[in-house]
TIMIRO-878296 format. One line per field, with one value per residue: chain; y negated, x, z of N, C-alpha, C, O, CB in turn. Coordinates in steps of 0.001 Angstrom, whole numbers, plus 500000, padded with zeros to 6 digits. Atoms other than C-alpha are relative to their C-alpha. Last residue first. Glycine has a CB too. Layout:
chain = c(A,...)
n.py = c(Y,...)
n.px = c(X,...)
n.pz = c(Z,...)
ca.py = c(Y,...)
ca.px = c(X,...)
ca.pz = c(Z,...)
c.py = c(Y,...)
c.px = c(X,...)
c.pz = c(Z,...)
o.py = c(Y,...)
o.px = c(X,...)
o.pz = c(Z,...)
cb.py = c(Y,...)
cb.px = c(X,...)
cb.pz = c(Z,...)
This chain:
chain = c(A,A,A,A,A,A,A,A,A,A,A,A,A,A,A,A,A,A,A,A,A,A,A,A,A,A,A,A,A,A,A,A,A,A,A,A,A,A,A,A,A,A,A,A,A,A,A,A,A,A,A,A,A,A,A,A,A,A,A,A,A,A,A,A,A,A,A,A,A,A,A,A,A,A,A,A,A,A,A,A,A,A,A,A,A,A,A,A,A,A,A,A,A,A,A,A,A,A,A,A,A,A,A,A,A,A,A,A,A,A,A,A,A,A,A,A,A,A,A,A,A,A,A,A,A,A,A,A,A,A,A,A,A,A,A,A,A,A,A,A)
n.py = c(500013,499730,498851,499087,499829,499515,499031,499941,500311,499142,498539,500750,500533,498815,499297,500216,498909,498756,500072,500745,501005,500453,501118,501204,499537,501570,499872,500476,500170,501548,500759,500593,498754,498196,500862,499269,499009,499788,499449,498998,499573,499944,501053,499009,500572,499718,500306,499648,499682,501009,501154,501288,499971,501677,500196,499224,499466,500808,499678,498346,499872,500574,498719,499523,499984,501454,499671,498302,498467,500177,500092,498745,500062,499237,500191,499595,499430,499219,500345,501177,500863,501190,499433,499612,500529,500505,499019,499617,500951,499863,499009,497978,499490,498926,499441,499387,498885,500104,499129,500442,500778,499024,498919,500443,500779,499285,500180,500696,501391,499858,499275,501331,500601,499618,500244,500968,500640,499153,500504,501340,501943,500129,500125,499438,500803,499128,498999,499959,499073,499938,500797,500547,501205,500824,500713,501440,501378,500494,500675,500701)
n.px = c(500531,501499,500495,499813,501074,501891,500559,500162,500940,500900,499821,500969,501343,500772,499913,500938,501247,500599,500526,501706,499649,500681,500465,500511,499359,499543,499157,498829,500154,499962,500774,500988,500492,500532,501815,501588,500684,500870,501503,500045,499947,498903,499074,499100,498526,498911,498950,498670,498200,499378,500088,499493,500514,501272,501458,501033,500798,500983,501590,500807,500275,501024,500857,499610,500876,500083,500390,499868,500325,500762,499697,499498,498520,499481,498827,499326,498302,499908,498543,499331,499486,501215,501597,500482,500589,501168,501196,500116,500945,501816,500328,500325,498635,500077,498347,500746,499330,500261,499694,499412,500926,500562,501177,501728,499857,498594,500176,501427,501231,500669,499481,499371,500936,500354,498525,499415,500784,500419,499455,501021,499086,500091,498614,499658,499008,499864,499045,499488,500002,499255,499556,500599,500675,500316,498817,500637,499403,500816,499235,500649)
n.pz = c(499425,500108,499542,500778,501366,498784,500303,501699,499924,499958,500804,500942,499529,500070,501100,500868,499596,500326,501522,500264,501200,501561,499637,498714,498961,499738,498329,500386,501298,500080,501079,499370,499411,500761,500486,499456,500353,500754,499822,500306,501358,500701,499267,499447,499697,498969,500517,498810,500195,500065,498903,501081,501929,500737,498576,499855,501458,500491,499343,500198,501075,500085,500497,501345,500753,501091,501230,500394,499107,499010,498943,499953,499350,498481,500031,499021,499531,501536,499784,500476,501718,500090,499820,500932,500730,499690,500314,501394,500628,499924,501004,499521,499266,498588,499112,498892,498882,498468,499083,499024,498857,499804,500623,500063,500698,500768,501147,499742,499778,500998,501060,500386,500118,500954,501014,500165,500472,501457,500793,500232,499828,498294,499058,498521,499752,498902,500301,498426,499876,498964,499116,498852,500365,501451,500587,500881,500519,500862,500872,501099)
ca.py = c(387325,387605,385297,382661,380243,381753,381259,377993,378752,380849,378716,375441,377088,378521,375224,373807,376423,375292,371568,371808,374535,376145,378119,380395,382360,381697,384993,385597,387857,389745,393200,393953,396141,394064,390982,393343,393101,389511,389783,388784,385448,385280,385245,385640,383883,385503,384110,386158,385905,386380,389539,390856,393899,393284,396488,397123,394055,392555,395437,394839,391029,392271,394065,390968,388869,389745,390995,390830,388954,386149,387095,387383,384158,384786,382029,383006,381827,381162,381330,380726,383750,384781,388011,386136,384279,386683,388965,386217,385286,388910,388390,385617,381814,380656,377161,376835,374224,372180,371315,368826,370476,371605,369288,366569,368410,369415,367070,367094,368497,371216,371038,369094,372308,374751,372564,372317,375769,376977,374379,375707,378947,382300,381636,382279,379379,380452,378312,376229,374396,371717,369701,372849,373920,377187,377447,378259,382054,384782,387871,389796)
ca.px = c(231864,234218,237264,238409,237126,238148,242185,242650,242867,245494,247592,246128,247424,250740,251939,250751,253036,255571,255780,255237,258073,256649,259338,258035,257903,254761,253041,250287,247010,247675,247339,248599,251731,252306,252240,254610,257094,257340,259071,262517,261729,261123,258915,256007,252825,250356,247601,245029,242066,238112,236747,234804,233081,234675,236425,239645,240465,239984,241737,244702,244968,244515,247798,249985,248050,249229,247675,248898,250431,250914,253899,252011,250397,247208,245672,241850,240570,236280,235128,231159,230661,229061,231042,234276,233489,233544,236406,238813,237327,237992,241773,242611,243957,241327,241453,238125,239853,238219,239557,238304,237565,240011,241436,242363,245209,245742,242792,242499,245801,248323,251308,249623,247449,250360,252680,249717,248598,251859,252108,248878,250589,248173,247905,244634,243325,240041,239710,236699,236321,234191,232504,230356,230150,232041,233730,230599,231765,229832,231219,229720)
ca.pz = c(612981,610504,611345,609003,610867,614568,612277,612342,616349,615936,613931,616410,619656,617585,616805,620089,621909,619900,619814,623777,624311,627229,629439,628936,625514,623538,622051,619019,618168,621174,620993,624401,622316,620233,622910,624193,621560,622285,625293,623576,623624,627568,630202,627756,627499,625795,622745,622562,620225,621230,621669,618646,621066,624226,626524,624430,623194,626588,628323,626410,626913,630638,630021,628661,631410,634428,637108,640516,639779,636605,634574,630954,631497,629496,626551,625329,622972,621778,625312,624911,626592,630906,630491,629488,632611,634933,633469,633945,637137,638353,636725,639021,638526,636441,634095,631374,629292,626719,623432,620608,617258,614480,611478,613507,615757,618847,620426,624231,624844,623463,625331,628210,628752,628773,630759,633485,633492,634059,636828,638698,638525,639104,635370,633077,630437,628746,625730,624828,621572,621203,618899,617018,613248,614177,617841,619373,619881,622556,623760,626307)
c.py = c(500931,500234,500542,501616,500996,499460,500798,501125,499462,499148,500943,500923,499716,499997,500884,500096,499164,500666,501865,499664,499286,499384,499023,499494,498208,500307,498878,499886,499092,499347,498884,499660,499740,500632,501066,499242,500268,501320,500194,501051,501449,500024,499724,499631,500452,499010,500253,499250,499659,500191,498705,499269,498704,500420,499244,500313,501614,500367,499536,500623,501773,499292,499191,501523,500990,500178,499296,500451,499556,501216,499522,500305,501537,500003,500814,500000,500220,500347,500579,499831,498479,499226,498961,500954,500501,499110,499103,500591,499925,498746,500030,500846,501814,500605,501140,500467,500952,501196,500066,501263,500087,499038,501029,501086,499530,499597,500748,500687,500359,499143,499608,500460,498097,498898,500796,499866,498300,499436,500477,499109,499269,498863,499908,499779,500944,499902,499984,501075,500738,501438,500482,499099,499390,499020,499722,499636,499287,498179,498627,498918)
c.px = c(498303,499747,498969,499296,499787,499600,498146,499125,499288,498327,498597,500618,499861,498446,499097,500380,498547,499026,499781,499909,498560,500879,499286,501845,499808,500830,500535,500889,501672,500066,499557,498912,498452,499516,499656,498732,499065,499607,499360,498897,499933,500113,501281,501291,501023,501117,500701,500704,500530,501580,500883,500619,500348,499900,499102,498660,499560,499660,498776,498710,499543,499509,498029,498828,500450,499535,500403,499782,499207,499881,498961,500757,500233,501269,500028,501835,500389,501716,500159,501392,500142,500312,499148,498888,500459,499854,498382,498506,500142,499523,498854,498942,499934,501114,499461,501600,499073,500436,499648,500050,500499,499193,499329,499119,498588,499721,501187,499912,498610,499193,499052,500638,500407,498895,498551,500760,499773,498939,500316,501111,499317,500818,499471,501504,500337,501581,500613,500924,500805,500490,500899,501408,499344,498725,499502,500941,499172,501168,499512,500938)
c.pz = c(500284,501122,500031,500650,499284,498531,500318,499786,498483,500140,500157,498706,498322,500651,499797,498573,499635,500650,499735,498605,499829,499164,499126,500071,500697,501220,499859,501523,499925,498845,499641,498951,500841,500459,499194,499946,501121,499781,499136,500799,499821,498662,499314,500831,500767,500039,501798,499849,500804,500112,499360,501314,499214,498402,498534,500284,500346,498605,499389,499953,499347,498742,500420,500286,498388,499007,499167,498964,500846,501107,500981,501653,500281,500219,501849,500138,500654,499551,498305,500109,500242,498661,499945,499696,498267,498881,500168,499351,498648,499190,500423,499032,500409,500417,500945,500812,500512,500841,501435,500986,501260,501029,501149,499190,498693,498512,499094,498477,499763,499900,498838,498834,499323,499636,498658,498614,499383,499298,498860,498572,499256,500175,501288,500335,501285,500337,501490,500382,501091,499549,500859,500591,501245,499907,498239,499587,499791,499173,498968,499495)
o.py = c(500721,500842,499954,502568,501440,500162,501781,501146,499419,499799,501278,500381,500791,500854,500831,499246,499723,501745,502320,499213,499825,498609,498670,500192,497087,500605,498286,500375,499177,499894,498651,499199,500757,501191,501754,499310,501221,501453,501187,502273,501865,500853,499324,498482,500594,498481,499591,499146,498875,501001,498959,498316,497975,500492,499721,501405,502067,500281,500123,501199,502256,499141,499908,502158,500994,501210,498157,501624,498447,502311,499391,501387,502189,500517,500499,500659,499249,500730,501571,498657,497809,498062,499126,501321,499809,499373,499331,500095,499456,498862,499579,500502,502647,501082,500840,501302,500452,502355,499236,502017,501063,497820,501896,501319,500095,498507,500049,501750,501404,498716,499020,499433,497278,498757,500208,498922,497964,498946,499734,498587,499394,498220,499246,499947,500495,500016,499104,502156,500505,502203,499689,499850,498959,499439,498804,498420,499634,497140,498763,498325)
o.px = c(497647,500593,498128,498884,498683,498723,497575,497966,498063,497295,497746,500113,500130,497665,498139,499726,497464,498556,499022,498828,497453,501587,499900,502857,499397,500324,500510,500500,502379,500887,498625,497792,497767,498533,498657,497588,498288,498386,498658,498938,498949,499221,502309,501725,501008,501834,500217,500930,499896,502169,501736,500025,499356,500586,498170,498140,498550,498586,497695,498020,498560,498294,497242,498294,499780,498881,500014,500135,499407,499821,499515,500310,499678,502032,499477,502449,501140,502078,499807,501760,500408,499915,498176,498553,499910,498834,497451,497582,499291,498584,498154,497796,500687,501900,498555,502407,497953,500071,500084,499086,501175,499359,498748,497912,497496,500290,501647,499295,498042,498821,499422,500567,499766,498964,498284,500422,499056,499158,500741,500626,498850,500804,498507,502305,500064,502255,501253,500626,501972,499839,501716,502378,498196,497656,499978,500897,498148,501522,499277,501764)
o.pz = c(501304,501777,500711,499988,498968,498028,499846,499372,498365,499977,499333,497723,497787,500237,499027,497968,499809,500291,498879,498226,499801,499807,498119,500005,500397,502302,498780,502583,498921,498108,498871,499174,500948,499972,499404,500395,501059,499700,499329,500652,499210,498482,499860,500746,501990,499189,502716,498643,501510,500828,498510,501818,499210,497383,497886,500057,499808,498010,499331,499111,498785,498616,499802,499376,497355,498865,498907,498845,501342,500547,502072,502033,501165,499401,502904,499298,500751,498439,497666,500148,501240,498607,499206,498570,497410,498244,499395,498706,497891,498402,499516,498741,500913,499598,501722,500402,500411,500643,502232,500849,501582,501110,500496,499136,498726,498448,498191,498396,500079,498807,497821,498159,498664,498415,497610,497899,498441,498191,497976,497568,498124,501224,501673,499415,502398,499314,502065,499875,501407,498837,501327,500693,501352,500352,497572,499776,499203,499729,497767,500190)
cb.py = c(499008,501023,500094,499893,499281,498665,500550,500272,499252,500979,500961,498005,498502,501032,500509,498853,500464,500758,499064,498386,500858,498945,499505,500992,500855,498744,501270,498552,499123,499495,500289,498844,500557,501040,498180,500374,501057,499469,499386,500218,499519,500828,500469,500743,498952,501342,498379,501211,499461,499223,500577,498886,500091,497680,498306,500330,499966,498640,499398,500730,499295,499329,501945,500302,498454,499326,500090,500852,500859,499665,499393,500085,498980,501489,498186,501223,499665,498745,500949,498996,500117,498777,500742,500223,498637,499405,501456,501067,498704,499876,501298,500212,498955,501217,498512,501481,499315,499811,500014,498756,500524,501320,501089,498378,500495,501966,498606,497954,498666,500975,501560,499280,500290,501351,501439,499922,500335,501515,499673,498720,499619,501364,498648,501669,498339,501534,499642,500174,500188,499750,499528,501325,500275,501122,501129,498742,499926,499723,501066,499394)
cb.px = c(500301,499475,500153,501565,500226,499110,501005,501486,500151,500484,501435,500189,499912,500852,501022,499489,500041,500784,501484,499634,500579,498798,500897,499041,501741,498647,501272,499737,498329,500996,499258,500515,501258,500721,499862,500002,500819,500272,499194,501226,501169,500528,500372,500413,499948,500616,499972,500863,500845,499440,500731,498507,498051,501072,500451,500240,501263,500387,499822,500266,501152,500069,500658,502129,499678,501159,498895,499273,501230,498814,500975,501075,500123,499704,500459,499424,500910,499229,501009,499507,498571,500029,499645,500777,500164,499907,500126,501078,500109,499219,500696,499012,500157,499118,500948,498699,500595,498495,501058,499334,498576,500813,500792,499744,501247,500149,499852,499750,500197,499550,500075,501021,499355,499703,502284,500689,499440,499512,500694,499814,501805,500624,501030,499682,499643,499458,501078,498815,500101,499274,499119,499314,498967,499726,501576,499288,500738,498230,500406,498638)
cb.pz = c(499872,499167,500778,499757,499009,502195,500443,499075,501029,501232,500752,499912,501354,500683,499898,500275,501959,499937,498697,500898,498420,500043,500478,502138,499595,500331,500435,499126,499550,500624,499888,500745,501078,499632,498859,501580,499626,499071,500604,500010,499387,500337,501425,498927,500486,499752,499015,500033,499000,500901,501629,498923,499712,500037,502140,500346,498373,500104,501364,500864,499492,500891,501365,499753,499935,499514,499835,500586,500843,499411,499931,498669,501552,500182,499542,500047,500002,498607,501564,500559,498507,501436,501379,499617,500491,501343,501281,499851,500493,501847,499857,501882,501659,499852,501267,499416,501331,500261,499935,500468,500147,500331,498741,499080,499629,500155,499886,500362,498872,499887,500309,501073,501478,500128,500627,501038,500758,500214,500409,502037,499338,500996,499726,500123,500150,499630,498656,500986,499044,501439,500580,501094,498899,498795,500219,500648,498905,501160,499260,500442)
């Protein structure tokens, strides 16, 4: 199940998988509290393992989802896969790859965008608040 509050609501909550605590870290300080004033304030959901993935985009309200493409046992370039396969309207992707020239497999995961690792923190809140522009624009 698939459920957005990201329009005409305070918060917006964005599913945060890495089996590294300091992945999660760089990505979360990257983007913050407040990325920038036009969208609404940011709240983490952090999980380190693909079941809790699945668990709480079954229990909704996740309105992005960000997957560490190198996480194992599962990482997240094919579990973005899964998610647009599986979820009726799932929520957008953004991968993190171990490299620039990974990107073609965000293509291939169907990821709406990619963020090679090591974070850049003006670019991976670039593309955080791109794709997240975008949940307005998105029919629902």
């Amino acid at each position: 199940m698939y459920d957005s509050i990201v329009t005409g609501h305070d918060t917006l909550r964005v599913l945060l998988y890495s089996d590294d605590r300091d992945v999660r870290m760089a990505v979360k300080t990257a983007i913050g509290e407040r990325p920038h004033p036009d969208l609404p304030s940011v709240e983490f959901v952090e999980v380190a393992t693909e079941p809790v993935v699945h668990q709480r985009l079954d229990e909704g309200g996740i309105d992005l989802v960000i997957l560490d493409g190198e996480s194992v046992p599962a990482g997240g370039m094919g579990i973005a896969r899964q998610i647009k396969d599986e979820i009726f309207h799932a929520p957008p992707v953004i991968v993190l790859t171990a490299r620039e020239q990974d990107a073609w497999l965000a293509t291939w995961s169907r990821a709406e965008a990619a963020v090679p690792q090591p974070i850049d923190p003006l670019r991976m809140a670039d593309v955080f608040c791109e794709v997240a522009r975008g949940l307005a624009a998105a029919p629902r």
